[in-house]
C-alpha positions as CSV (number, residue, x, y, z in Angstrom):
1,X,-48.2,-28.8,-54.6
2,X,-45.1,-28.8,-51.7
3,X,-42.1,-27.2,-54.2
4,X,-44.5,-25.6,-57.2
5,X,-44.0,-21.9,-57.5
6,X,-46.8,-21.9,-60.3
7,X,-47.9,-23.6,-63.6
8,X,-48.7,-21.3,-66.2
9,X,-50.2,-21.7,-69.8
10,X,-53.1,-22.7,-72.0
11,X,-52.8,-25.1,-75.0
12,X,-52.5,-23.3,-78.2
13,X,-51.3,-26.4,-80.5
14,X,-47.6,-26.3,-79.3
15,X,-45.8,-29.4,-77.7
16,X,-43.5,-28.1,-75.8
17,X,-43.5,-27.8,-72.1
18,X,-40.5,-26.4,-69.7
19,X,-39.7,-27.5,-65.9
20,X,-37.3,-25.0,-64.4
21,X,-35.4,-25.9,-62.1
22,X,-34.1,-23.8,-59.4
23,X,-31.4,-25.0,-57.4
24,X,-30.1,-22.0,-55.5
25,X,-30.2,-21.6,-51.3
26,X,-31.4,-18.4,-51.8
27,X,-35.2,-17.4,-52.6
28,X,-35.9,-15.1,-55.7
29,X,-32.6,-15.2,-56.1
30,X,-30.4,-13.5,-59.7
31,X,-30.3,-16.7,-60.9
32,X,-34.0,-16.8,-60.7
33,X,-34.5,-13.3,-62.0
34,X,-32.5,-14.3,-65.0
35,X,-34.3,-17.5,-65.7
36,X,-37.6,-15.9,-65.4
37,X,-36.5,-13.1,-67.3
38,X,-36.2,-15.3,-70.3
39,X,-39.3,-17.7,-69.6
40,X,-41.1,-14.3,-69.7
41,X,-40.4,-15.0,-73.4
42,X,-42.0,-18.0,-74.3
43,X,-45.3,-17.9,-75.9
44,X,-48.3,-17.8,-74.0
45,X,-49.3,-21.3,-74.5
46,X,-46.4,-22.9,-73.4
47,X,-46.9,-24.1,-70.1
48,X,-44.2,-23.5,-67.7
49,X,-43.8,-25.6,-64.4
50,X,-41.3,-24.0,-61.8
51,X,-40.0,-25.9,-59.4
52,X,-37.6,-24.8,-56.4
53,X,-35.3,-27.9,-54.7
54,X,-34.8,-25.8,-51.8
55,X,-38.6,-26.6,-50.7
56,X,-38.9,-29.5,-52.5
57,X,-35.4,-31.7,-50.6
58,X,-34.1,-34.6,-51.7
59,X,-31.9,-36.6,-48.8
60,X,-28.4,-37.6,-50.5
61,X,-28.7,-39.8,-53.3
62,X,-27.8,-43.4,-52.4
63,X,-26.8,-45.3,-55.2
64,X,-28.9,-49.0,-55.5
65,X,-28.2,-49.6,-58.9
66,X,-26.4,-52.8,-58.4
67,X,-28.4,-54.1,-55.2
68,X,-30.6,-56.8,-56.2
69,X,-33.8,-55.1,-54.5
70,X,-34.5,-51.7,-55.4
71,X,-35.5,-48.8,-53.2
72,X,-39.0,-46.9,-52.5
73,X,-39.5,-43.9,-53.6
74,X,-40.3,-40.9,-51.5
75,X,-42.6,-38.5,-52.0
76,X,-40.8,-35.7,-53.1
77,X,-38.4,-37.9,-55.8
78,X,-41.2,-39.0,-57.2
79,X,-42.9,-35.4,-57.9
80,X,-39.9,-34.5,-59.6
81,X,-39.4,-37.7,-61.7
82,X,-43.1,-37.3,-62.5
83,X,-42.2,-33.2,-63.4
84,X,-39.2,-34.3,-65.5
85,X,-40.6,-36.8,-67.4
86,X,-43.6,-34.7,-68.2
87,X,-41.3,-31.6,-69.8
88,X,-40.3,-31.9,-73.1
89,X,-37.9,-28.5,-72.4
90,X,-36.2,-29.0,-68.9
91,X,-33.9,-25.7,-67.5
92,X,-31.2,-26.0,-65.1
93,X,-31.2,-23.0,-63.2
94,X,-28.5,-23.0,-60.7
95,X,-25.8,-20.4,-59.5
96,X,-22.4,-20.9,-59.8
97,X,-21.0,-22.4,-56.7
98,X,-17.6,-23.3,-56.5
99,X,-17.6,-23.1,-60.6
100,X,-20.1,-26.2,-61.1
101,X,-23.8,-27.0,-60.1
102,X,-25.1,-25.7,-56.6
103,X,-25.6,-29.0,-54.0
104,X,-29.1,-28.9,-54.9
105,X,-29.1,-29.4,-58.7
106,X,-26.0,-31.7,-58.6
107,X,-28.4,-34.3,-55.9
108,X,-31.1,-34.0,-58.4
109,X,-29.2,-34.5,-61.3
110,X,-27.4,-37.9,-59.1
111,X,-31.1,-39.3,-58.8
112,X,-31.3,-39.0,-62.8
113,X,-28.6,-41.8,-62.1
114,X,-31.2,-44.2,-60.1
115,X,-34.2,-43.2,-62.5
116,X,-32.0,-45.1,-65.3
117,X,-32.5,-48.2,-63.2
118,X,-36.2,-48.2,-62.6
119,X,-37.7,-51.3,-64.0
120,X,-39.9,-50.4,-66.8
121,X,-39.3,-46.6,-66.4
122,X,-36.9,-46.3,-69.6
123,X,-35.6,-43.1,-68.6
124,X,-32.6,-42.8,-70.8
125,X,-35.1,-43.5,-73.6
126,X,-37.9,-41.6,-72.8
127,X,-34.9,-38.8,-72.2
128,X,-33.8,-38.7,-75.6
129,X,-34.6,-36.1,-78.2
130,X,-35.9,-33.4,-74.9
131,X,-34.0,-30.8,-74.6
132,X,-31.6,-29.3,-71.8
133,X,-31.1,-25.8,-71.1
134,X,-28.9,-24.4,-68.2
135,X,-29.6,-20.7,-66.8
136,X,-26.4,-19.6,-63.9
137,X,-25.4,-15.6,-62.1
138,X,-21.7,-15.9,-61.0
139,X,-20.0,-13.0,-58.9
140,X,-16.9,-13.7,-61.6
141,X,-17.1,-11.2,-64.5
142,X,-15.1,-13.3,-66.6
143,X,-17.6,-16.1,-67.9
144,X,-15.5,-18.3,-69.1
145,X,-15.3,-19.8,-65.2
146,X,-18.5,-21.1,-65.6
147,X,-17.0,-23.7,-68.2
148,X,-17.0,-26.9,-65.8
149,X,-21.6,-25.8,-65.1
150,X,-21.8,-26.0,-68.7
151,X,-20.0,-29.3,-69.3
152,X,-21.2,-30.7,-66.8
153,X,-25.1,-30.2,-68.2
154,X,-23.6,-30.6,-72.1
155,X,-22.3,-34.2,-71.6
156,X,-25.1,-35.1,-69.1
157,X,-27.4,-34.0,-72.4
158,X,-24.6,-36.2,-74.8
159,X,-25.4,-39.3,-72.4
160,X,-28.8,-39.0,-72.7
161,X,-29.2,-38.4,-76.2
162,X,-30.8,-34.8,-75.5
163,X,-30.9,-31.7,-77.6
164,X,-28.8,-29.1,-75.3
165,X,-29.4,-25.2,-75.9
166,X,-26.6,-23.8,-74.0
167,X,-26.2,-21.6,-71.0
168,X,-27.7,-17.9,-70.4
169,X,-24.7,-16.1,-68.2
170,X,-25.2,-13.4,-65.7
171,X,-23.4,-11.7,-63.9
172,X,-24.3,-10.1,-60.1
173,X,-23.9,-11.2,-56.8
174,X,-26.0,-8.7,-54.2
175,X,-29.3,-9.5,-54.3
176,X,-31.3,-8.6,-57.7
177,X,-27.9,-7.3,-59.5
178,X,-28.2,-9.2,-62.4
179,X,-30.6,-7.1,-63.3
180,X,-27.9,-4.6,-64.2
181,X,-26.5,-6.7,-66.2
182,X,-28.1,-5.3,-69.5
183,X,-26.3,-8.1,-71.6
184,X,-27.4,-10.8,-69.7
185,X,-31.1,-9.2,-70.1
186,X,-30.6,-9.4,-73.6
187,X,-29.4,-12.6,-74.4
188,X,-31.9,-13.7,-71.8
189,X,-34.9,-12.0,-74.8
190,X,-34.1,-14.6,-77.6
191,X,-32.3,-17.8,-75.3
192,X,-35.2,-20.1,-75.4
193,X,-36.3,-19.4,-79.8
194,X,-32.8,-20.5,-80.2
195,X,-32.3,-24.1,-81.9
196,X,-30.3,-26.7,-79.8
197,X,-28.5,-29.1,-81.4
198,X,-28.0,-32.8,-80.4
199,X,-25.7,-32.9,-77.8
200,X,-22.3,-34.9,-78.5
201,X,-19.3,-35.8,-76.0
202,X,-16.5,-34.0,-77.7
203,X,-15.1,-37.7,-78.6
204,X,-17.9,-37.6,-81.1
205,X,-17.8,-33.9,-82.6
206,X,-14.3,-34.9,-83.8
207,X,-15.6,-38.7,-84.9
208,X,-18.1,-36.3,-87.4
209,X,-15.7,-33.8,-88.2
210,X,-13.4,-36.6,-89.6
């Protein structure tokens, strides 16, 4: 299948299923290593589907959601609307460019925006109660640059009505140094057993708090 790295994973009684996403320009990349690093975790019979946009393209996103016909469409959209809606865990695994999503992720992420319109699809419905997870390497040693990635996939998760996990930060920039990176390799052990919370626009954390 054009894009599929592999699909790994018997049943063993479990629900859960994760898509990874990979959205860098770079192959095998610290990202990558990082995100795989913690799938290594999982249990054996979760299946994992891995998916890198960089062989799998999607052409800009144009937005029809206010045309009055709606648009075909193409192959390689619908394998990943297919892959999406099939995850019940789906990981955003992008480096930090330019302190947000890489060009990849953010164009698949836009096409979430023409999903909502599908007649009959129900996206935003079938969406709610998964669970988003974001995985990034920056050059930046300080991590709280990465702030506008995470926000950017914790109020996509709020719209949604999606569980969010948080974000596993590495750092490294050469190829493979994240590996060096011993806390990243740790936090990277227990990321996916942690529980994720509803996500909630901060609008609505202080509503609660009140």
């Amino acid at each position: 299948m054009t894009g599929t790295t592999d699909k790994t994973g018997t049943s063993s009684g479990t629900d859960r299923s994760f898509l990874f996403v990979l959205g860098s320009s770079r192959p095998e990349g610290n990202t990558e290593i990082l995100a795989r690093t913690a799938a290594a975790q999982l249990p054996a019979g979760v299946p994992q589907r891995w998916v890198d946009l960089s062989r799998l393209p999607l052409p800009d996103f144009q937005d029809g959601r206010h045309e009055t016909e709606g648009w075909p469409a193409g192959e390689n959209e619908e394998e990943l609307r297919q892959a999406t809606l099939a995850a019940t865990d789906i990981v955003i695994a992008s480096p930090l460019y330019w302190y947000t999503l890489s060009a990849h992720t953010k164009r698949y992420l836009d096409y979430w925006s023409g999903w909502l319109a599908v007649p009959g699809l129900d996206f935003k419905e079938r969406m709610a109660g998964r669970t988003l997870w974001g995985v990034t390497v920056m050059a930046h040693s300080e991590e709280v640059v990465a702030g506008g990635l995470e926000i950017t996939l914790s109020h996509t998760a709020a719209y949604l009505r999606m569980r969010f996990g948080g974000l596993l930060l590495g750092n490294g920039s050469r190829p493979g140094q994240v590996r060096d990176d011993e806390r990243a390799l740790i936090r990277a052990k227990t990321f996916f057993s942690r529980e994720a919370p509803l996500a909630l626009f901060p609008y609505e954390e202080e509503a609660g708090a009140r």
